[in-house]
C-alpha positions as CSV (number, residue, x, y, z in Angstrom):
1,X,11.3,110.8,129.3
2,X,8.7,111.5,126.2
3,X,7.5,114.8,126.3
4,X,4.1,114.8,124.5
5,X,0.8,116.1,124.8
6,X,-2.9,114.4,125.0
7,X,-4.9,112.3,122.5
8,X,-7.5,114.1,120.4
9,X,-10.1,111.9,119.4
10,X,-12.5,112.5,116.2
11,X,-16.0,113.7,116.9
12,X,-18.8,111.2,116.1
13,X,-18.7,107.6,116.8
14,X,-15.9,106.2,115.4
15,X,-14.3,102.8,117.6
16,X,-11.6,103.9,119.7
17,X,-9.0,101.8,117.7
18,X,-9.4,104.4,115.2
19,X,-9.6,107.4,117.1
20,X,-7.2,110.0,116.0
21,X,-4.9,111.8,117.9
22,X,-2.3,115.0,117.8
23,X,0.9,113.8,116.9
24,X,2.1,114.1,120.1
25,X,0.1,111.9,121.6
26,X,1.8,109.7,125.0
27,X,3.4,110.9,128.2
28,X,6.1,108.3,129.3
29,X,9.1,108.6,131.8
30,X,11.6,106.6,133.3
31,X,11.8,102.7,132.2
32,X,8.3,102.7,130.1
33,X,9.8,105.5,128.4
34,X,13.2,103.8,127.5
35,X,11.3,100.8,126.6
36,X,9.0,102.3,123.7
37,X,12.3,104.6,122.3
38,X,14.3,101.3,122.2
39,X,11.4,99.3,120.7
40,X,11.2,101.8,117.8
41,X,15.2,102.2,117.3
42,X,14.5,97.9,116.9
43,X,11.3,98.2,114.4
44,X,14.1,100.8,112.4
45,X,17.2,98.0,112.5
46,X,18.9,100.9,114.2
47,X,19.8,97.7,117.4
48,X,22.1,95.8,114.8
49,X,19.4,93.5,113.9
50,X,19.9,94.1,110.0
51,X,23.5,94.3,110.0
52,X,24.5,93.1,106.2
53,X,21.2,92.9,105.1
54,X,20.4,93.4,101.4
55,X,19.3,97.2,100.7
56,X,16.1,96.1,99.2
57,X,15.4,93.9,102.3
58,X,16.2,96.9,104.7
59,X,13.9,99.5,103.0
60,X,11.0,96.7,103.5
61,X,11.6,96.2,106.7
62,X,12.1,99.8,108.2
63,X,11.2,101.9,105.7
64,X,11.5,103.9,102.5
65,X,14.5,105.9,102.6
66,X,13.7,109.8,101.8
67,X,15.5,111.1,98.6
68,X,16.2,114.6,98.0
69,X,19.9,115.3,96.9
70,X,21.3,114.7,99.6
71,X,23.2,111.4,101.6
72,X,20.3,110.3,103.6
73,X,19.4,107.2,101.3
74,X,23.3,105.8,102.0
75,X,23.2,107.1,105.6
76,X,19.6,105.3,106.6
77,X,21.0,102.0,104.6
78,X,24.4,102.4,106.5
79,X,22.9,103.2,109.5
80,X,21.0,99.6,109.8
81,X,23.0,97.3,107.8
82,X,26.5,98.7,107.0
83,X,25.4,99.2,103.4
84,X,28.7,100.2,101.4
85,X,28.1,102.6,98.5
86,X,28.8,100.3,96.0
87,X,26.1,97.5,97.2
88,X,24.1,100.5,97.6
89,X,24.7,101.5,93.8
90,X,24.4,98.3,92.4
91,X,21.0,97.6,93.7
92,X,20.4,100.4,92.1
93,X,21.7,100.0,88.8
94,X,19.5,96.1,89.0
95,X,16.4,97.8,89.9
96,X,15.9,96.4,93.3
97,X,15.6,99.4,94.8
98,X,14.9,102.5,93.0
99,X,14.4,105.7,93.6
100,X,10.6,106.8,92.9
101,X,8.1,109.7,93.9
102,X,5.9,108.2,96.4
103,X,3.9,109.4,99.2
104,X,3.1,113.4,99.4
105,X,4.7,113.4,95.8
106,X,8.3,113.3,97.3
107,X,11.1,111.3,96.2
108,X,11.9,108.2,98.3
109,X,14.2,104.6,97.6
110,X,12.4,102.1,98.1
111,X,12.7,98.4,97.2
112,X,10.9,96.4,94.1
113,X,8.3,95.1,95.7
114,X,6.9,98.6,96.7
115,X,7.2,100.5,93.2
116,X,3.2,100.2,92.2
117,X,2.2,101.7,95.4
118,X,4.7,104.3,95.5
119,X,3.6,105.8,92.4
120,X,-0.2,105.5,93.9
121,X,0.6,107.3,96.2
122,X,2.4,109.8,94.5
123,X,-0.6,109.7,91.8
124,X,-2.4,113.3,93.7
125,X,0.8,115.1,93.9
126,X,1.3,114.8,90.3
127,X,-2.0,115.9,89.5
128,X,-1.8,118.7,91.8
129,X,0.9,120.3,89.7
130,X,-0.9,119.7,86.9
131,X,-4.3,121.5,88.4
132,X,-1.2,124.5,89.3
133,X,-0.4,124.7,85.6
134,X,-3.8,125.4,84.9
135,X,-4.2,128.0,87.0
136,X,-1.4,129.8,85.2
137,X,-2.7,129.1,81.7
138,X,-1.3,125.7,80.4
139,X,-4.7,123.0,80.3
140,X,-4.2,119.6,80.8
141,X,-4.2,118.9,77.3
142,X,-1.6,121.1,76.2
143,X,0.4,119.5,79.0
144,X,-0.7,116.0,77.6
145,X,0.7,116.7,74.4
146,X,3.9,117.7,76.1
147,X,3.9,114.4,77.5
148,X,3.4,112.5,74.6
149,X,6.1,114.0,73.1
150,X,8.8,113.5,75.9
151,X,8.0,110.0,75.2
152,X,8.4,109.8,71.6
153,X,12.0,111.4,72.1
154,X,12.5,108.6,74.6
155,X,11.9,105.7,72.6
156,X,13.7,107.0,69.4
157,X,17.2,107.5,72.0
158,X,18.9,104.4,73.6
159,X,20.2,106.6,76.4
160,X,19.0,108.7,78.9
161,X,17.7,112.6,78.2
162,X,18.2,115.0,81.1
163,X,15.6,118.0,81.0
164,X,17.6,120.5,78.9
165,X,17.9,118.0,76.3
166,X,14.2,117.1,76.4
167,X,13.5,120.8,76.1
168,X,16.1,121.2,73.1
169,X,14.2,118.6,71.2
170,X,10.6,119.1,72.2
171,X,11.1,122.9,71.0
172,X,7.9,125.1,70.8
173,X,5.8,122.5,72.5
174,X,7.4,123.3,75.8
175,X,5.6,126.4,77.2
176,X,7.3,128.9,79.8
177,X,5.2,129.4,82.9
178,X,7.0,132.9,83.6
179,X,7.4,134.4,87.4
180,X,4.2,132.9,89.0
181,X,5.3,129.7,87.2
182,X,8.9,129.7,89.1
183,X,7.3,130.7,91.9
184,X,5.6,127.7,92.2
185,X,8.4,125.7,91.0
186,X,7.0,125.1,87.8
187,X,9.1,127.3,85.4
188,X,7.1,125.3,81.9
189,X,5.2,122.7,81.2
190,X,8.1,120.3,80.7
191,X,8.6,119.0,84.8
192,X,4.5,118.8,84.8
193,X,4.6,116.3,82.4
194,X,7.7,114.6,83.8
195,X,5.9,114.4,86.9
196,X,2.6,113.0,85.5
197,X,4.5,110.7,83.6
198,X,6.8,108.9,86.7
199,X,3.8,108.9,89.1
200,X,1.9,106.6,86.0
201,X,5.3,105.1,85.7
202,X,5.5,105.6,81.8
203,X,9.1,106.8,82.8
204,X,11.7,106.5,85.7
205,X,14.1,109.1,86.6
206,X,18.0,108.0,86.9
207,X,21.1,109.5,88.1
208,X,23.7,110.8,85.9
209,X,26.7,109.7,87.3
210,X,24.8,106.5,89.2
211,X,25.1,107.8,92.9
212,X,22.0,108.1,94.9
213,X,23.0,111.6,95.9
214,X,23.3,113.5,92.5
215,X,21.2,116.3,91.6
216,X,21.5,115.6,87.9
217,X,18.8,113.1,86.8
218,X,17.7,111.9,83.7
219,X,14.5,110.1,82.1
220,X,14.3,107.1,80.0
221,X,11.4,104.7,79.3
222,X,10.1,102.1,81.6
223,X,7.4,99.5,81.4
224,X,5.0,100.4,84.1
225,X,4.5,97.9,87.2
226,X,1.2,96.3,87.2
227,X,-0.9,98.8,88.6
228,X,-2.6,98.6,91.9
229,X,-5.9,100.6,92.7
230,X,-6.2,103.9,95.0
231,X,-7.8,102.2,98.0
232,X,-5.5,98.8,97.8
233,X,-1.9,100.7,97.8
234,X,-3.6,103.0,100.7
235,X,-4.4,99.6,102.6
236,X,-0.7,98.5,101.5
237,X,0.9,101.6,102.7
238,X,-0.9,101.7,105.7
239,X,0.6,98.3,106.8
240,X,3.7,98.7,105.8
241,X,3.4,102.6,107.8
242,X,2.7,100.0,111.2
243,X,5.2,97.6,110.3
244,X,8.1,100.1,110.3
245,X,7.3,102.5,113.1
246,X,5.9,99.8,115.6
247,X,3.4,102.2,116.7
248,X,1.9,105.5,115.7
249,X,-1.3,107.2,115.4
250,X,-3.8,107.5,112.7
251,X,-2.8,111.6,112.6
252,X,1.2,110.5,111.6
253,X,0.1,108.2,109.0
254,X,-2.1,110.9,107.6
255,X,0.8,113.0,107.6
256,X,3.3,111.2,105.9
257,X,0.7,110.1,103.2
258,X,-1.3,113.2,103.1
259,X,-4.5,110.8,103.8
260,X,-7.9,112.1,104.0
261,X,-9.4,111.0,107.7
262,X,-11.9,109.3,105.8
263,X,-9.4,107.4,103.6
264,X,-6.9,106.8,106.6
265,X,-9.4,105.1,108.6
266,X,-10.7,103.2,105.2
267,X,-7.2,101.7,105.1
268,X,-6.2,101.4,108.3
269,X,-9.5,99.2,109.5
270,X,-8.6,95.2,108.1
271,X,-5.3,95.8,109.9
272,X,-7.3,95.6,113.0
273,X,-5.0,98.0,115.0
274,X,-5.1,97.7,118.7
275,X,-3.3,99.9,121.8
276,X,0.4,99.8,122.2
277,X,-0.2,99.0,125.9
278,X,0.4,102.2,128.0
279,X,1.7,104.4,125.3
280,X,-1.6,106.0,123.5
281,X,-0.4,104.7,120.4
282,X,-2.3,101.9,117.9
283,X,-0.1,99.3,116.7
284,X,-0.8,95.7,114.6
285,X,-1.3,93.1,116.6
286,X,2.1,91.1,116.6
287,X,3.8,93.9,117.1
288,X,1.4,94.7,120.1
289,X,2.6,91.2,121.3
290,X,6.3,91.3,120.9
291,X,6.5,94.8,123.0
292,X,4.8,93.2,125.5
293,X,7.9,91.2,126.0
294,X,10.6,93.4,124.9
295,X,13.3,94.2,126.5
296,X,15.6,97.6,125.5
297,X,19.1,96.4,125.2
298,X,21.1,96.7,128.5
299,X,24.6,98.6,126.8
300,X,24.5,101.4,124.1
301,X,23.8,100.9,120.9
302,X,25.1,104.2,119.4
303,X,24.0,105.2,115.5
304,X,24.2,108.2,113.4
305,X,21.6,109.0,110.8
306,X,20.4,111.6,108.6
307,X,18.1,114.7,109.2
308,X,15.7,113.2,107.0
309,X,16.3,109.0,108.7
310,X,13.0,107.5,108.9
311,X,13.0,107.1,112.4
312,X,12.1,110.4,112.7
313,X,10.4,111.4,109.3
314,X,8.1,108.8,109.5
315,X,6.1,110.3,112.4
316,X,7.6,113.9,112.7
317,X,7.6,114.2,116.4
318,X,11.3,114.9,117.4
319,X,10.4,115.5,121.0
320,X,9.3,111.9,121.3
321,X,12.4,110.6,120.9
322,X,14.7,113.2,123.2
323,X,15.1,113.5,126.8
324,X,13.1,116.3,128.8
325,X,16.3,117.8,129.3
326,X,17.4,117.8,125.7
327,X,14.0,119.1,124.5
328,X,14.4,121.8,126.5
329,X,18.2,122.6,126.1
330,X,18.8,126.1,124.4
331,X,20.3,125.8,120.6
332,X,22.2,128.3,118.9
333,X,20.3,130.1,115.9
334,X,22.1,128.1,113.3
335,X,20.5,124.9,114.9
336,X,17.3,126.2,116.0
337,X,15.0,129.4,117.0
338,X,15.0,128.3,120.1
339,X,14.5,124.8,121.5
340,X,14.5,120.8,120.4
341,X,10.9,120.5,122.0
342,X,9.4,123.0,118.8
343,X,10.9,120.7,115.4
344,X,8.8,117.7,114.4
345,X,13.1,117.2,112.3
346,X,16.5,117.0,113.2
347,X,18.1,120.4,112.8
348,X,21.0,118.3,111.5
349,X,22.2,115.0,111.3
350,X,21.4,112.8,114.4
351,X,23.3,110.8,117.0
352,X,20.5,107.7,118.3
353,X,21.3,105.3,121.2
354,X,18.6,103.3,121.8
355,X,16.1,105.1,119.8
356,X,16.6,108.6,122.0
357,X,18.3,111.4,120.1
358,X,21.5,112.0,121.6
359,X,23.4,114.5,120.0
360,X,23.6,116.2,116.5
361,X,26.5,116.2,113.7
362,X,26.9,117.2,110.2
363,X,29.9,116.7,108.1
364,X,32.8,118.9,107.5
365,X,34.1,118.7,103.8
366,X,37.0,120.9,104.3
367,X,38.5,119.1,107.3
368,X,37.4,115.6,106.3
369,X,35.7,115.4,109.4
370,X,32.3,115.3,111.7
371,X,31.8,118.1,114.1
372,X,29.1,116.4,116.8
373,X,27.9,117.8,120.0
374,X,26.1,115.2,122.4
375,X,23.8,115.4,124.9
376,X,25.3,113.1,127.1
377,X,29.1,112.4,128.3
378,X,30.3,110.7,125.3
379,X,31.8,107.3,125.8
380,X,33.5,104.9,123.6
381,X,30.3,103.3,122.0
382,X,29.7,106.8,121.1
383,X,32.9,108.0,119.5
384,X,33.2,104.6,117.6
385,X,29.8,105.4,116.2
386,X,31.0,108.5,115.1
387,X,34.5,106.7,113.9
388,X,32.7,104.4,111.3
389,X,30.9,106.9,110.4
390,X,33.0,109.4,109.6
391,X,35.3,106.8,108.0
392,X,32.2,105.7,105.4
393,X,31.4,109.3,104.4
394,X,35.5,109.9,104.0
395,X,36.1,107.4,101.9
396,X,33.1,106.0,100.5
397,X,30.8,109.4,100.0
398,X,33.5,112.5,99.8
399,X,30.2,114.6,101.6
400,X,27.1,114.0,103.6
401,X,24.8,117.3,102.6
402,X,21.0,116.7,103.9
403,X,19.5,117.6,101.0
404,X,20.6,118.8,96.9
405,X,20.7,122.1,98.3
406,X,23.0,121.7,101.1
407,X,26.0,123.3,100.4
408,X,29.3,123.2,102.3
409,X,28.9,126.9,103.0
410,X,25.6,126.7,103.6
411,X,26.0,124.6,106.1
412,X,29.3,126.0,107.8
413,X,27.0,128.1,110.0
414,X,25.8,124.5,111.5
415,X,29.0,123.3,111.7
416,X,30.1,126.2,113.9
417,X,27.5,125.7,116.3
418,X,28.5,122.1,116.5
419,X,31.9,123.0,117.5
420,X,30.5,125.3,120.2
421,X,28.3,123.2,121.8
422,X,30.6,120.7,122.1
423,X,32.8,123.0,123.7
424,X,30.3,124.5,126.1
């Protein structure tokens, strides 16, 4: 069923626990297949294991929920524990989850207990921009001072300060970074310092209007958590990476936290990871011990999640989790240059029974509706999974874009296509 390629191990002699492989890394059909694709849909809660499960509790569990404008951080709670909006909001508003730049400097939700190695992690992408500045004129100091303002302005307002208000007060000290600034996505100094100051949590960003799935953010002051060092919140990271995918290699954790193979294999080695038997993937022990004895669930267990869900951002190898058939089933351009078996992402929202992608969907503003095409027959497990879905992005969302840049017209062409494979 898993189309994949072969391991890759590192030259010299490092023990073959730690061995690192391409991230598409197993060959499995038939039953073993099934089995692995279920096991991960049941590390993600995607099985109805988490269903009414406190937000904060299901981001532990499975996984930081990616964060970038869009719906996915209501769809991935959703998705595992029937999350409403409003829980969703007020966990928010209490600070049990938050959302924070984290690993590869992205933006993720994440609960409490996590905060201090999120901004670890998100520690080098901050300073990355900052070394980009540089290299178009503005020195770290000048962006230091820049940061020391923004939060003088922050403790003499009660409220929060969006970025054209910091820039209005902060005047002349904000620099324009001109063409090769924007280019970079740096237009002034202003969203360097923002970003060195959330990743040494000084500040937190917060949304506007209090929805996860705003574009318009705002800063205000924040007493830092108690920091953790660079190696520790790599260790922590790393088993937390395990605990929510159930198995991976060392290559996919060094892709979602933009490891070094050196550091990788520095946090990975108290876990004492051992084969996920027949698979080609390293897992923790327990969980090494519970597949052993699982068993996928006998009837569908139909989901829809996000293009940017965990289950399949997490390790960024789409084809693992689609049939040979599907991985190889022509797409229309809107969807995809050519084929499934190329993405390491969804083209669009996803349809998951059992852990295997099934089908894809987006929502349609205009018609109040979800256009879905589906690999398989449908049945009714299925179309109620699209039902409750529909019904939570109706009433409770108004919109499911992927992303703050997701517009309905952007995405009509994908909706189209939808409606056309369906058809077909």
């Amino acid at each position: 069923m898993l189309q994949q390629g072969h391991s890759r191990p590192f030259s010299g002699n490092h023990p073959p626990s730690l061995r690192e492989t391409s991230v598409a890394c197993v060959t499995l059909n038939g039953m073993d297949g099934e089995k692995l694709l279920a096991w991960w849909a049941h590390k993600q809660g995607l099985d109805g294991t988490l269903a009414g499960a406190p937000p904060a509790e299901v981001l532990a569990r499975t996984g930081w929920a990616r964060a970038a404008g869009g719906a996915n951080p209501y769809l991935q709670l959703f998705a595992r524990a029937g999350t409403s909006r409003q829980d969703a909001d007020r966990a928010a508003a209490d600070l049990r989850i938050h959302m924070l730049p984290a690993a590869r400097g992205c933006c993720y939700l994440l609960p409490a207990a996590d905060y201090a190695i999120a901004l670890r992690a998100a520690e080098r992408g901050a300073l990355a921009e900052a070394a980009a500045a540089a290299r178009l004129g503005a020195p770290r100091a000048e962006i230091d001072r820049v940061a020391e303002a923004v939060l003088a302005v922050l403790e003499q307002n009660a409220r929060p300060l969006g970025p054209r208000e910091l820039r209005v007060l902060l005047g002349g000290l904000v620099r324009d970074l001109g063409e090769a600034g924007r280019r970079k996505g740096l237009a002034s100094t202003l969203p360097v310092a923002l970003g060195l100051l959330q990743s040494a949590g000084e500040i937190r960003r917060v949304p506007v209007d209090g929805r996860l799935d705003t574009r318009e953010h705002a800063y205000v002051r924040w007493t830092p958590p108690p920091p953790v060092g660079a190696d520790e919140a790599r260790a922590a990271l790393a088993r937390r990476y395990w605990t929510w995918t159930g198995g991976a290699t060392l290559a996919q954790f060094r892709g979602f936290c933009a490891a070094t193979a050196k550091d990788a294999r520095a946090a990975v080695e108290p876990l004492g990871l051992v084969p996920l038997a027949g698979t080609g993937l390293l897992a923790l022990p327990a969980d090494a011990a519970a597949f052993a004895d699982f068993a996928p669930p006998p009837g569908p267990a139909c989901t829809l999640v996000g293009w940017l869900d965990a289950l399949v951002l997490l390790r960024r190898d789409l084809p693992s989790l689609l049939g040979p058939a599907d991985a190889a089933r022509p797409l229309p351009p809107a969807l995809a240059r050519s084929t499934l078996s190329g993405l390491g992402e969804l083209p669009a929202h996803g349809i998951v029974d059992r852990g295997r992608v099934v089908g894809l969907w987006e929502y349609d503003p205009g018609a109040a509706e979800i256009a879905w095409a589906s690999f398989v027959p449908p049945d009714d497990a299925l179309r109620a999974a699209v039902a409750r879905t529909e019904e939570f992005v109706r009433v409770q969302l108004g919109d499911a874009p992927g992303s703050g840049l997701d517009s309905s017209a952007r995405r009509r062409p994908r909706i189209e296509a939808l409606h056309a494979l369906a058809a077909a």
